[in-house]
C-alpha positions in Angstrom: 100.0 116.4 115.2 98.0 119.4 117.1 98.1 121.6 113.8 96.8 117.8 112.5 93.7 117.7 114.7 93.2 121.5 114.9 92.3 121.4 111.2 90.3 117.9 111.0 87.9 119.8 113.6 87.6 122.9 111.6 86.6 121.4 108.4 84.6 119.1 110.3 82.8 122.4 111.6 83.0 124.4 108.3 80.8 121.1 106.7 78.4 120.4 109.4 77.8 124.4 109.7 76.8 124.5 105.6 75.0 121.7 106.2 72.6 123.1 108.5 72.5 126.2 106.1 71.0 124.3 103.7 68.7 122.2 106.1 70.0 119.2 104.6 72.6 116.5 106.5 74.3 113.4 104.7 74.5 111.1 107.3 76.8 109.0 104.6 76.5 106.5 101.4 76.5 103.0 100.5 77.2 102.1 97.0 79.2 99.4 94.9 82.3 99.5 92.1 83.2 97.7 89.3 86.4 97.7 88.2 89.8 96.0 87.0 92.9 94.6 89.2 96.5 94.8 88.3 99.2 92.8 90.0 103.3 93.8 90.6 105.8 91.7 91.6 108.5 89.1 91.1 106.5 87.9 87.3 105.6 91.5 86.7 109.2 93.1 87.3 108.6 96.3 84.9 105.6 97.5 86.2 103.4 95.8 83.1 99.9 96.7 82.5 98.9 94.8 80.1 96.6 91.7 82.0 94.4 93.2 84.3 91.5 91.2 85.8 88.0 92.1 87.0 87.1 93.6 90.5 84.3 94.5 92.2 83.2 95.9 95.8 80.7 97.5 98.1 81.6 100.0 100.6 79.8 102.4 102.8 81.5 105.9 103.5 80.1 108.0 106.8 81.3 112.0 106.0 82.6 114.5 108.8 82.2 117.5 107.1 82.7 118.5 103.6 85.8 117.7 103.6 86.4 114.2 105.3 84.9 111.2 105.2 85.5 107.5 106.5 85.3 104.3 104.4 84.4 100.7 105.1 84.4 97.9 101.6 84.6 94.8 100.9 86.0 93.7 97.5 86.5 90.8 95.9 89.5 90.9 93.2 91.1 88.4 90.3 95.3 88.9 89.8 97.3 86.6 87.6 101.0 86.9 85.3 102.9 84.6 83.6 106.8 85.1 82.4 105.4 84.2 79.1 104.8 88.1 79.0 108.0 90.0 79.7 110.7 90.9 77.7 113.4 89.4 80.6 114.9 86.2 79.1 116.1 84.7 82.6 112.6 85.3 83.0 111.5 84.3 80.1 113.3 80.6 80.5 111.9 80.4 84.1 108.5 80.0 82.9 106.4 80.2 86.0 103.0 81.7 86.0 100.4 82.1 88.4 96.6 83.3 89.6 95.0 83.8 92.7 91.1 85.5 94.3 91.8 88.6 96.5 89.1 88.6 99.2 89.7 92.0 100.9 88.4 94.4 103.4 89.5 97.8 104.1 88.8 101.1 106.3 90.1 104.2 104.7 90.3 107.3 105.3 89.3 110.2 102.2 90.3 113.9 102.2 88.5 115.9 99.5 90.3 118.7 97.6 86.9 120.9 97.4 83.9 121.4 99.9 81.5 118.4 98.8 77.8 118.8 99.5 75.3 116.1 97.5 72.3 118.5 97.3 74.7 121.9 96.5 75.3 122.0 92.4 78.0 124.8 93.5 79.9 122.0 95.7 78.9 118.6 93.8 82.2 117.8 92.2 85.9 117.0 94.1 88.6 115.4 93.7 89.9 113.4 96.9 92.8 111.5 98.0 92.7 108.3 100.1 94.6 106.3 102.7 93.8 103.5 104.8 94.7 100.3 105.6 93.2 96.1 105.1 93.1 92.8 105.0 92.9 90.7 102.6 93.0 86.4 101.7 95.1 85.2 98.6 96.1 81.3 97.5 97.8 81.6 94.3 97.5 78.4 91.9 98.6 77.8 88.5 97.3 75.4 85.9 100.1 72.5 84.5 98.8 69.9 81.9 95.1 70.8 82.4 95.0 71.0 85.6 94.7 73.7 88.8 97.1 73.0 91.4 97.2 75.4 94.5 101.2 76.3 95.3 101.5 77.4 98.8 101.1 73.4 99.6 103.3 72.5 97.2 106.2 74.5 99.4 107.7 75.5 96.1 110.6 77.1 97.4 111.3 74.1 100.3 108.8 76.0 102.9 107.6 72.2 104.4 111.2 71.0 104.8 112.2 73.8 106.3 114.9 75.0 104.1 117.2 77.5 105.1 114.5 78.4 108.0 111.8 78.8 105.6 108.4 78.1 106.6 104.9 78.1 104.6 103.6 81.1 104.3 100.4 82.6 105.1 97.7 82.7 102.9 96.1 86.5 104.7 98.1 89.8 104.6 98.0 93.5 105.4 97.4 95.7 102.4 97.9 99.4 102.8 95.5 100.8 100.1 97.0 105.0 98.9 95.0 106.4 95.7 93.1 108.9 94.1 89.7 109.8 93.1 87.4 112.4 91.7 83.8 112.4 93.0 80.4 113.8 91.1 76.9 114.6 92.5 74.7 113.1 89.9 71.7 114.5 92.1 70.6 114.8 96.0 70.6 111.0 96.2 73.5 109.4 94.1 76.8 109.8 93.5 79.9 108.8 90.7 83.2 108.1 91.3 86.3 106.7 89.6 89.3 105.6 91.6 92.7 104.6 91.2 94.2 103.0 94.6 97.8 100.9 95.3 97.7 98.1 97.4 101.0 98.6 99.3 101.2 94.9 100.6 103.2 92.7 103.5 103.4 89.5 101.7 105.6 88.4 98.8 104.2 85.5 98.2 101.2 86.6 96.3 103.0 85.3 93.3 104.4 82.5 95.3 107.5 83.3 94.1 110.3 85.5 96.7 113.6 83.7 97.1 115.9 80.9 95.4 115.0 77.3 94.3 115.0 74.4 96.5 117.2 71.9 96.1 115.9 69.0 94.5 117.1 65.2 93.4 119.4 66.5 90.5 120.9 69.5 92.6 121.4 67.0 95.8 123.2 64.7 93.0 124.7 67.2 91.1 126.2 69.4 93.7 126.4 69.0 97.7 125.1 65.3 98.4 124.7 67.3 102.4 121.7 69.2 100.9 118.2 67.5 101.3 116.0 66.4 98.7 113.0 69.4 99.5 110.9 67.7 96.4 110.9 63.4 97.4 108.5 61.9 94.6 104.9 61.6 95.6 104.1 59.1 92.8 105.4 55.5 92.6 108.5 54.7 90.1 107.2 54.4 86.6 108.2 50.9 84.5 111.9 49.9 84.5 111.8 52.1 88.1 112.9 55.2 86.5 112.4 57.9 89.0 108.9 60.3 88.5 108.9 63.6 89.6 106.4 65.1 92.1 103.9 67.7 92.0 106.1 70.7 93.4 109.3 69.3 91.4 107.2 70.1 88.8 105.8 73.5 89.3 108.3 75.0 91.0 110.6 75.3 87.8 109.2 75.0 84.5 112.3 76.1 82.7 112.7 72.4 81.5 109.4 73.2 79.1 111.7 75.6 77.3 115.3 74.0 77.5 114.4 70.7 78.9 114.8 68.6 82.2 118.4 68.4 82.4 119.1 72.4 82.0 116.6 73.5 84.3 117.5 76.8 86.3 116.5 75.1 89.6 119.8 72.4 88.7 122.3 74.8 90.4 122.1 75.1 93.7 121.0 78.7 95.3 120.1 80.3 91.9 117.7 83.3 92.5 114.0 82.3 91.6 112.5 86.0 92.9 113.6 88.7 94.8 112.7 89.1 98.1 113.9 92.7 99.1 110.8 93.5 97.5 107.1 93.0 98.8 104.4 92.2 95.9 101.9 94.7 95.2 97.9 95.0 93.2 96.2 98.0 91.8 92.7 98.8 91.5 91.0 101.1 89.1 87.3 101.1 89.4 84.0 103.3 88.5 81.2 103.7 91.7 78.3 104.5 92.2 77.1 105.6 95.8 73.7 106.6 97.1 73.2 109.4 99.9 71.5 108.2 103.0 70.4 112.0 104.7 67.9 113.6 106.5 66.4 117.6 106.3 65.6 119.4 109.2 64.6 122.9 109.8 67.4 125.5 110.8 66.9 127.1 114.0 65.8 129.9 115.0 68.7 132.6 116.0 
């Protein structure tokens, strides 16, 4: 940790020192990306890339040197899968899909590769690497016969009856952002960048999807006659008093639209719906743009 700090201050030295050579000091940047968001997790097993969604941000980056700088941003981000798209059939037959907004903020921490100084065409390229860590709002929904219904409220996995301790989950988590970059000095005032950063995250719900279906009338009648009904109908019996199936019935199985209501996965009791052992995850790749805020002063006099 010593050797750590030892070096952060020398770079830190080494950039302020050229600074001053050159009379010129960055006293940081503000600028915005554009950019596309990719999501991994229980719909997106193999690591996929083929739906990404737009992203865009604004961040503001204060430099200590040539070498390290500091990063506040905002972004705002679109993720969605469907099992539609992978080559599993278990997953395939499950069926579920899903969408959500990312609203995140982050403070990172970026460690350039080369001595970076905006006004210096000798140092006005780097790559970087970057680490830090956010927060960020998700509420995933998915669309059944036209319409949007939001999941987390639907307790698709038994979360408002409490099954098996389960409770609903939150819709804010912690994202640990680790990427890489390469960084251009256009001119004295603006800067481009393109960036490629993982969003390590603590939630694996972002898909609302984690553990094993929740019992429901046909696995309560069909297997243990103990386990609770986590899916009581919310609409009234339709003519003759046939039962009608509520909202989260509904969307938290939708194997019966590929081999109908009375072979649905969710039928036998405890069979997996996600896997949990594994947290969900959302990739960014984006292009910025940055502008220099600085100031020149004279050198002084030795």
């Amino acid at each position: 940790m010593n050797r750590i700090l030892i070096s952060l201050v020398i770079f830190s030295t080494i950039g302020f020192s050229s600074k001053a050579q050159n009379g010129y000091f960055q006293q940081g940047e503000f600028g915005f990306t554009v950019g596309m968001a990719h999501y991994f997790g229980d719909l997106n097993t193999s690591a996929g890339l083929n739906k990404p969604k737009p992203a865009i941000g604004l961040f503001f980056r204060k430099q200590f040197g040539d070498y390290i700088g500091m990063r506040v941003s905002g972004r705002f981000a679109q993720l969605g899968y469907s099992d539609t798209y992978s080559k599993n059939e278990y997953q395939k037959t499950r069926n579920l899909s899903f969408n959500s907004n990312i609203f995140e903020f982050a403070v990172q921490g970026d460690f350039n590769f080369f001595k970076y100084i905006p006004n210096n065409l000798d140092f006005g390229f780097t790559p970087y690497v970057t680490l830090g860590v956010g927060v960020f709002s998700f509420d995933p929904y998915t669309v059944y016969d036209g319409e949007k219904y939001y999941l987390q409220q639907l307790g698709t996995e038994g979360q408002n009856f409490g099954y098996l301790g389960r409770q609903p989950y939150s819709l804010m988590a912690i994202c640990i952002p680790l990427g890489v970059g390469i960084k251009y000095s256009v001119n004295p005032k603006v800067n481009l960048s393109f960036e490629i950063t993982q969003r390590f995250t603590t939630t694996d719900y972002l898909d609302d999807v984690s553990t094993t279906f929740a019992p429901n009338y046909r696995t309560t009648n069909a297997a243990d006659p103990n386990v609770p009904d986590c899916f009581p109908t919310d609409q009234p019996a339709g003519p003759g008093g046939q039962y009608i199936p509520s909202t989260g019935y509904i969307l938290q199985d939708r194997s019966d639209e590929i081999v109908g209501d009375n072979s649905r996965l969710s039928n036998v009791l405890g069979r997996q719906r996600g896997w949990s052992k594994q947290k969900d995850q959302y990739l960014i790749a984006e292009i910025g743009i940055s502008f220099n805020i600085g100031s020149y002063r004279c050198p002084t006099a030795n």
